[in-house]
C-alpha positions in Angstrom: 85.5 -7.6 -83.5 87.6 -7.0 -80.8 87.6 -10.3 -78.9 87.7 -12.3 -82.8 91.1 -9.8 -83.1 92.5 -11.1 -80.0 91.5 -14.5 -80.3 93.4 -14.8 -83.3 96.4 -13.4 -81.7 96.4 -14.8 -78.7 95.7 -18.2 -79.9 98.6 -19.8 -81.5 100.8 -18.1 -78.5 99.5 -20.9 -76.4 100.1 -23.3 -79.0 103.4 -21.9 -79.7 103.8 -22.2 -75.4 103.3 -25.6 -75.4 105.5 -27.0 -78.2 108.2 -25.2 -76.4 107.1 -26.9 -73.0 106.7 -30.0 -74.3 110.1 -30.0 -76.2 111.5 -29.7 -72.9 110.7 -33.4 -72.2 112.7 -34.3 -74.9 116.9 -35.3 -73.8 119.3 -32.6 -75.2 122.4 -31.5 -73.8 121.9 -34.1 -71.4 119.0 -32.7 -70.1 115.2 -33.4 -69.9 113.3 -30.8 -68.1 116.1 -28.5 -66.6 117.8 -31.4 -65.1 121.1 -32.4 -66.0 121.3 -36.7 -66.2 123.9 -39.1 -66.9 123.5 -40.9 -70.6 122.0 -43.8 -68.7 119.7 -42.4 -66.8 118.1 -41.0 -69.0 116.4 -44.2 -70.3 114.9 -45.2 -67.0 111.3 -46.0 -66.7 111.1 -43.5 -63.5 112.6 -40.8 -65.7 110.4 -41.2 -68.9 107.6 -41.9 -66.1 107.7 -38.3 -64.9 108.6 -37.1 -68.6 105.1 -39.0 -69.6 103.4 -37.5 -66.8 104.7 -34.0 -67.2 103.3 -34.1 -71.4 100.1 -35.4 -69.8 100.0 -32.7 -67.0 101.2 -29.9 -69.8 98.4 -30.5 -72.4 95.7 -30.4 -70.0 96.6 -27.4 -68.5 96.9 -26.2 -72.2 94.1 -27.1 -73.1 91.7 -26.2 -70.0 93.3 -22.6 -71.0 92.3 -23.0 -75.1 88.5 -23.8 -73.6 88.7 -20.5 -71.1 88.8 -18.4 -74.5 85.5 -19.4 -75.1 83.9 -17.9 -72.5 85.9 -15.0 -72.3 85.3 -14.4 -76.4 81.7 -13.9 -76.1 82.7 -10.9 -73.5 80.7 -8.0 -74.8 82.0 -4.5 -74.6 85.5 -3.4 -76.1 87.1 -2.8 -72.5 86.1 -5.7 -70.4 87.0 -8.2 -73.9 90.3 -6.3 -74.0 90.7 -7.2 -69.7 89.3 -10.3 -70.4 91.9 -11.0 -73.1 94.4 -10.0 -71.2 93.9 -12.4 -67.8 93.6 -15.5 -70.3 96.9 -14.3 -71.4 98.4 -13.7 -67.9 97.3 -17.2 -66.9 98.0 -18.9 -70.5 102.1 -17.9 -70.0 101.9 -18.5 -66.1 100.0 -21.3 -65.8 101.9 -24.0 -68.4 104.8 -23.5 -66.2 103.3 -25.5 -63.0 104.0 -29.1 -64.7 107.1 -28.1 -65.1 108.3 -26.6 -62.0 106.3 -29.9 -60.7 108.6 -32.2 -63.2 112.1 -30.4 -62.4 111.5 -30.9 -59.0 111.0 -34.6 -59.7 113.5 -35.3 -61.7 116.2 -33.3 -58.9 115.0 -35.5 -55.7 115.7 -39.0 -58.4 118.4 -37.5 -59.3 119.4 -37.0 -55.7 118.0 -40.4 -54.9 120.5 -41.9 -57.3 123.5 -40.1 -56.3 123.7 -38.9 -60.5 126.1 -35.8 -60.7 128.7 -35.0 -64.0 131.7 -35.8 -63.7 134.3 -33.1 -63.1 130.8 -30.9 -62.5 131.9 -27.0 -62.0 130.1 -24.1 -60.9 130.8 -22.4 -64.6 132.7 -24.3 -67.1 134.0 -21.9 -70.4 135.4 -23.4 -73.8 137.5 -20.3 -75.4 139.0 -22.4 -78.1 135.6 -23.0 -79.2 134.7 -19.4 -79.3 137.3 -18.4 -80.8 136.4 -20.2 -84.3 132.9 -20.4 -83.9 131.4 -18.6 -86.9 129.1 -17.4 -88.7 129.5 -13.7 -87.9 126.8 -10.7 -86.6 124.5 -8.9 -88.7 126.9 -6.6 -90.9 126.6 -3.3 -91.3 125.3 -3.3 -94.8 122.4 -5.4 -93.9 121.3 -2.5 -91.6 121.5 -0.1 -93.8 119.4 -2.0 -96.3 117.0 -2.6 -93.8 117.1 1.4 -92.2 116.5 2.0 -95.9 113.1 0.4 -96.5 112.1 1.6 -92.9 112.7 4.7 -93.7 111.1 5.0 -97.3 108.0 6.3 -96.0 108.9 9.5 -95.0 108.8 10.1 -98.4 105.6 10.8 -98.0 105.6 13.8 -95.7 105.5 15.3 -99.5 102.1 14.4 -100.1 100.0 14.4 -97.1 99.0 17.6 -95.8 97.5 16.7 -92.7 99.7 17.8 -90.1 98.5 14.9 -87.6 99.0 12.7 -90.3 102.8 14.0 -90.7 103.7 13.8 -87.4 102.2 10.0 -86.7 104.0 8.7 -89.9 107.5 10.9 -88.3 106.5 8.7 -85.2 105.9 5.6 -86.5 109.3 5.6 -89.2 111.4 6.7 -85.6 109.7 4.2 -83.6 110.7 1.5 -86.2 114.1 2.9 -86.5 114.8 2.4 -83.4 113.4 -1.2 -83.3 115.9 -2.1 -86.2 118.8 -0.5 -84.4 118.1 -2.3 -80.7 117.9 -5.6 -83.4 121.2 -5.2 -84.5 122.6 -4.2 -81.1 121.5 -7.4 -79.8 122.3 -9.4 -82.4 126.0 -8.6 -82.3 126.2 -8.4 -78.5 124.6 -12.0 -78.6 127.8 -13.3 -80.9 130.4 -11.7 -77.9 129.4 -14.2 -75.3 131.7 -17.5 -75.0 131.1 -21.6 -75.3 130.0 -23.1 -72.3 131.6 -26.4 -71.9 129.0 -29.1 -72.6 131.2 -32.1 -73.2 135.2 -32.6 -72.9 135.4 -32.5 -77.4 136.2 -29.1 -78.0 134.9 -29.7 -81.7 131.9 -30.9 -80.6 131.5 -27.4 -78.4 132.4 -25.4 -81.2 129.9 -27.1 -83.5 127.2 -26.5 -80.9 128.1 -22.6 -80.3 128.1 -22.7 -84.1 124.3 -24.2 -84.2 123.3 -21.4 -81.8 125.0 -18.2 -83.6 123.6 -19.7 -87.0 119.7 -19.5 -85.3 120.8 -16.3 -83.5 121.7 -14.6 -87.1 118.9 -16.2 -88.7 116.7 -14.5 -86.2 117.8 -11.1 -85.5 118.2 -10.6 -89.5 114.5 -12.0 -90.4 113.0 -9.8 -87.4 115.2 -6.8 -88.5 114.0 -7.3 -92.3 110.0 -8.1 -90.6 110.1 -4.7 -88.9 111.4 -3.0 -92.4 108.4 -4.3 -94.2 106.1 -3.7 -91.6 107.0 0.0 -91.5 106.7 0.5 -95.2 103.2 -1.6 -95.3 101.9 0.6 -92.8 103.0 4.0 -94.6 101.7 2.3 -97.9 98.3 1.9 -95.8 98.1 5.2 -94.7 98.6 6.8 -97.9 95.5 4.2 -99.3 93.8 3.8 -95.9 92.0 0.5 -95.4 91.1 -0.9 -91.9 90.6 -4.6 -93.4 94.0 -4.4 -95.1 95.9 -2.9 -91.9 94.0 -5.9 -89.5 95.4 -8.6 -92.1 98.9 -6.3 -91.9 99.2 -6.7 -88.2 97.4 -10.7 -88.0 99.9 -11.6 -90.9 102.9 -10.3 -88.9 101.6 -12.1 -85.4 101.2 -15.5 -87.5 104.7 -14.9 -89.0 106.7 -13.7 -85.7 105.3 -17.0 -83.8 106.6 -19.0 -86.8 109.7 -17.2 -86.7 110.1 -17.5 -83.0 109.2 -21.6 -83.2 111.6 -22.2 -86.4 114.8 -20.7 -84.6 113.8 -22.0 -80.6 112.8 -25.6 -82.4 115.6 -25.9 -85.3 118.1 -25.0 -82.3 117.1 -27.7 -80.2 116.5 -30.7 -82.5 120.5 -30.0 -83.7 121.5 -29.9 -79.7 119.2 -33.4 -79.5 121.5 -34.6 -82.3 124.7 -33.6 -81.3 124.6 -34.6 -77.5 122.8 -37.7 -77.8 124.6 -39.9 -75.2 126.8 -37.7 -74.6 128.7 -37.5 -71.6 128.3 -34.3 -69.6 131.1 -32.3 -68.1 128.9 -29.6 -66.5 126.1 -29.5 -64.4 124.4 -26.2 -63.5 121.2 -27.7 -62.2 121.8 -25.7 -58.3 122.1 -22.6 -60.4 118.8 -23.3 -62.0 115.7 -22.3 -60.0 113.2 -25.4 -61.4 115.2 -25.3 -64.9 113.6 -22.0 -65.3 115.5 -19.0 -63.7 118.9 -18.6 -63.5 120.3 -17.4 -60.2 124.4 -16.9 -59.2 125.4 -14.2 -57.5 129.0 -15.4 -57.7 128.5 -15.3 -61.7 128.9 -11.4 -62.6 126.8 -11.4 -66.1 123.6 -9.6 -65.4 122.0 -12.0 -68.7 123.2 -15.6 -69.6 122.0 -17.7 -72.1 119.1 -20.4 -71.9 121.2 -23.9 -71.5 119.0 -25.2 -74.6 117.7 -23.2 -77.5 118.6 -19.7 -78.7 116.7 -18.2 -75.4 118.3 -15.4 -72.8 117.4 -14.9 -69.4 118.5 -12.3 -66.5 120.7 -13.4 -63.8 118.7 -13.1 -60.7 121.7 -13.4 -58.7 122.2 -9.6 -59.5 120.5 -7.0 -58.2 119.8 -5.5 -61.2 119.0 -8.1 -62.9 116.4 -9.0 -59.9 114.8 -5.4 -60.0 114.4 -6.2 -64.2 112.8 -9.2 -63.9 110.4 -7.9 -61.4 109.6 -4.8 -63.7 109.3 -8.1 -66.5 106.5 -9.6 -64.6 104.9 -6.7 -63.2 104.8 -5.5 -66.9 103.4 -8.7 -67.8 100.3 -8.6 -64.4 99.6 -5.0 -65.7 98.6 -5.7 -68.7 95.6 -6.9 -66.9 94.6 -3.4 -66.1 95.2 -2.0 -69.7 91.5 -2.7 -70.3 89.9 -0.5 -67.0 92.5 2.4 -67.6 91.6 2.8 -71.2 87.6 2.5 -70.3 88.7 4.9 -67.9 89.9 7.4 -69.7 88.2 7.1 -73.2 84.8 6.9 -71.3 85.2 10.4 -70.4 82.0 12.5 -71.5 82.9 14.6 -74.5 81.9 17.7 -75.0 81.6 20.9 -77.7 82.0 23.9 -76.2 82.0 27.9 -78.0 84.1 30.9 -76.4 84.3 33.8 -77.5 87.1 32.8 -80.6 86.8 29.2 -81.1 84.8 25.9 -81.0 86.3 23.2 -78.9 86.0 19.9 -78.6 87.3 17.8 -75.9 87.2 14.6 -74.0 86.6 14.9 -70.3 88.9 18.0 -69.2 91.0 17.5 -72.5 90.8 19.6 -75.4 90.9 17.9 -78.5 90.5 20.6 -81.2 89.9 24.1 -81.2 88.9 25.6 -84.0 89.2 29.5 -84.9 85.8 30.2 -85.5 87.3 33.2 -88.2 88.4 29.6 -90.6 84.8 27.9 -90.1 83.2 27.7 -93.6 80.3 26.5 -92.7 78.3 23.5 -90.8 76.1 21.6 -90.5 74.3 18.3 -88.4 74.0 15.1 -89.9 72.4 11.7 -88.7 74.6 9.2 -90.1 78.4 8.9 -90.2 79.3 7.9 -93.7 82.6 5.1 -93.7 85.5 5.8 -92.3 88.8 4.4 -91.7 91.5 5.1 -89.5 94.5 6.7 -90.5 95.7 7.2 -86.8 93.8 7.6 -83.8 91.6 5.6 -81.5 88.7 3.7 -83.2 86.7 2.2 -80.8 82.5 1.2 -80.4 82.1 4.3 -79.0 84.5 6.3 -79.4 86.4 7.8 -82.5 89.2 10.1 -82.9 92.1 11.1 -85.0 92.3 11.1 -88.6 90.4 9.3 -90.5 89.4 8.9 -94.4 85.9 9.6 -95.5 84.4 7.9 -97.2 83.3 10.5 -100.3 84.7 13.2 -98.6 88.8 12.6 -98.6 90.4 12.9 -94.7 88.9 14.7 -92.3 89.2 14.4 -88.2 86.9 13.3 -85.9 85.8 13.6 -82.1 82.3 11.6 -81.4 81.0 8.8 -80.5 79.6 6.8 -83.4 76.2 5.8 -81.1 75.2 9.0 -80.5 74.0 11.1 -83.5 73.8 13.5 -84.8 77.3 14.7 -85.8 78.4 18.5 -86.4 79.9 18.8 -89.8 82.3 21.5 -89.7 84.3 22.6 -92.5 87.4 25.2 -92.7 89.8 26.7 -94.4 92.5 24.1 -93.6 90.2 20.5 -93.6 86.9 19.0 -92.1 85.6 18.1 -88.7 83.2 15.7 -87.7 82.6 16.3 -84.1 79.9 15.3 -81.2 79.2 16.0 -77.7 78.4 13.1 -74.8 74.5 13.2 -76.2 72.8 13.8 -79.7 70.6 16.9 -77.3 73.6 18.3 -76.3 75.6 18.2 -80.2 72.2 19.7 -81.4 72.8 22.8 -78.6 76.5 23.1 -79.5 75.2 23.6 -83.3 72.3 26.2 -82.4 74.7 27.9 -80.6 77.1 27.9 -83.1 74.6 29.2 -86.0 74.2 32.3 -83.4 77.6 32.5 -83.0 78.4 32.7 -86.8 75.4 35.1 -87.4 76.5 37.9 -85.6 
């Protein structure tokens, strides 16, 4: 289950990945792979040479990663899927990017070759009568209110459930969420401050662009801020009718629809700037400030994040300092995810146990207590040697390893510490709700309860 999950996911990212790449090929803004070109040069056989080349070079590497998911899908165990999973991904973002750093270089030493620079070329040209009038405007406040409104609907149900895990995940999650939508609409409207960069001498044709850019920029931020609403509400929704099928297709449907999102805006963005600079005349070239068309780097410039030169992208300046030490807390981020997989083994393949004192049965994972129950509120017990159906409400559900809340099925909630492959399970009821709990072997959960029918006899 785990590997179809990620497969899923991960999938259309590298097809989403490549139509981005391969756009990149395509002239706009009088560019074609990060490098700036005169209207005629752009036409040349030795430019639409390395253009072919670099599509060629792009969907081989593209697809050589598509047919290293095979392998890595038929992974068993949860962990090393999950680590597996997570390499392809480290590779299918990294590796994509070698035809074109292999292109861009290319296309600077013709470029070079052929003596091609803009004319009137700058280090940073700004068009401030084009911002000025450049609409539409940032997400209003209204629309984040509406938005905060839904996301915050299901706290409603802190009324009905009486699970006190249960309260405090769904507290978590609306917070979480809330905080999502309010970083959505910071961002939005810091993204409508910055001013028109001068791509031609027609100031109306540089308003019209920034006007493109802010019209994608709106149309994102307000679809993702509305996405994050609805998620949070279908989740709450979920956990007041728990169903593991219907939270995967939740979570799937919101992967599929955030990729779509992502390709509408970056896509719809550049096709207009295609349109609207075809032979064009350039008035600035930026290429030295480019690292491969990729990374922008100016100390001189003092923004610490500039804008992509084509599409609705944003990118640190690594002429900064601080913008250096964030991008290389970016890709470590992005490498660590590699190790997400052994830490969680790690730690969730602690032994767990189930232990009496004198007051209380305890059950715990390694060294960690999970609960401990008063021994005065248990009702009674007993062992069975099947787990009926559960689902998740929140928690970890993995092969061999569940805990959290969970619905049962027949039963109502109930929480459980055990691992599913090793029966039997102690059944313990109390006063305030049911556990289903288990040690790190069915001899030693059949000691705990023996122990435990002592206990309660005295």
């Amino acid at each position: 289950m785990m590997s179809l999950i990620m497969a899923v996911c991960m999938l259309p990212v590298l097809l989403m990945l490549y139509l981005m790449e391969r756009n990149e090929a395509t002239p706009k803004k009088g560019m074609i792979l990060g490098v700036t070109l005169p209207p005629e040069g752009q036409t040349l056989p030795e430019v639409q040479q390395i253009a072919a080349r670099f599509q060629r070079q792009l969907a081989l590497v593209c697809l050589g990663c598509a047919a290293l998911a095979v392998p890595v899908f038929f992974i068993e165990g949860e962990m090393a899927a999950l680590t597996g999973w997570m390499v392809w991904l480290v590779l299918s973002i990294c590796l994509p990017m070698v035809p074109h750093i292999l292109a861009n270089r290319a296309l600077k030493a013709l470029k070079k070759a052929r003596g091609w620079q803009a004319e009137g070329a700058v280090r940073r040209v700004v068009d401030t009568k084009a911002a000025e009038a450049s609409l539409p405007r940032p997400i209003r406040h209204r629309m984040l209110a509406g938005a905060l409104a839904v996301c915050l609907l299901p706290l409603a149900l802190l009324f009905v459930f009486e699970d006190a895990a249960m309260r405090w995940s769904l507290t978590i999650l609306c917070l979480c969420d809330t905080a999502c939508l309010l970083l959505i609409w910071v961002c939005g409207r810091w993204m409508f401050r910055r001013r028109a960069d001068m791509v031609s001498g027609d100031t109306a044709l540089n308003q019209t662009l920034l006007r493109v850019r802010r019209l994608y920029w709106d149309r994102c931020w307000v679809i993702n801020l509305w996405a994050i609403a609805a998620l949070n509400l279908l989740i709450g929704l979920n956990m007041l009718w728990p169903s593991e099928l219907l939270m995967l297709v939740i979570f799937v449907g919101f992967n599929f629809f955030l990729i779509g999102v992502c390709l509408w805006t970056e896509l719809g963005t550049r096709r207009a700037q295609e349109r609207l600079t075809s032979g064009v005349e350039i008035v600035a070239d930026e290429d030295d400030r480019w690292i491969w068309g990729l990374f922008y780097y100016d100390p001189s410039d003092r923004r610490l994040m500039v804008a992509k030169r084509v599409g609705i992208g944003t990118t640190m300046n690594l002429g900064r300092p601080l913008g250096l030490i964030l991008s290389g807390a970016s890709a470590l981020l992005l490498v660590g995810c590699v190790f997400i997989g052994p830490i969680m083994g790690w730690y969730y393949g602690k032994p767990l146990g189930l232990t009496l004192t004198d007051t209380a049965l305890v059950a715990s994972l390694g060294d960690k207590e999970k609960y401990t129950i008063s021994l005065d509120e248990i009702t009674g017990f007993e062992l069975r040697d099947t787990l009926p159906p559960a689902s998740r409400n929140f928690g970890v559900g993995m092969e061999t390893y569940l805990q959290g809340s969970f619905t049962i099925s027949g039963e109502g909630g109930g929480q459980l510490n055990l691992d599913p492959t090793q029966p039997p399970f102690l059944r313990v009821e109390t006063e305030t709700g049911t556990f289903w709990l288990g040690a790190d072997t069915g001899e030693a959960t059949r000691e705990a309860a023996a122990a435990l029918a002592l206990r309660l006899a005295d």
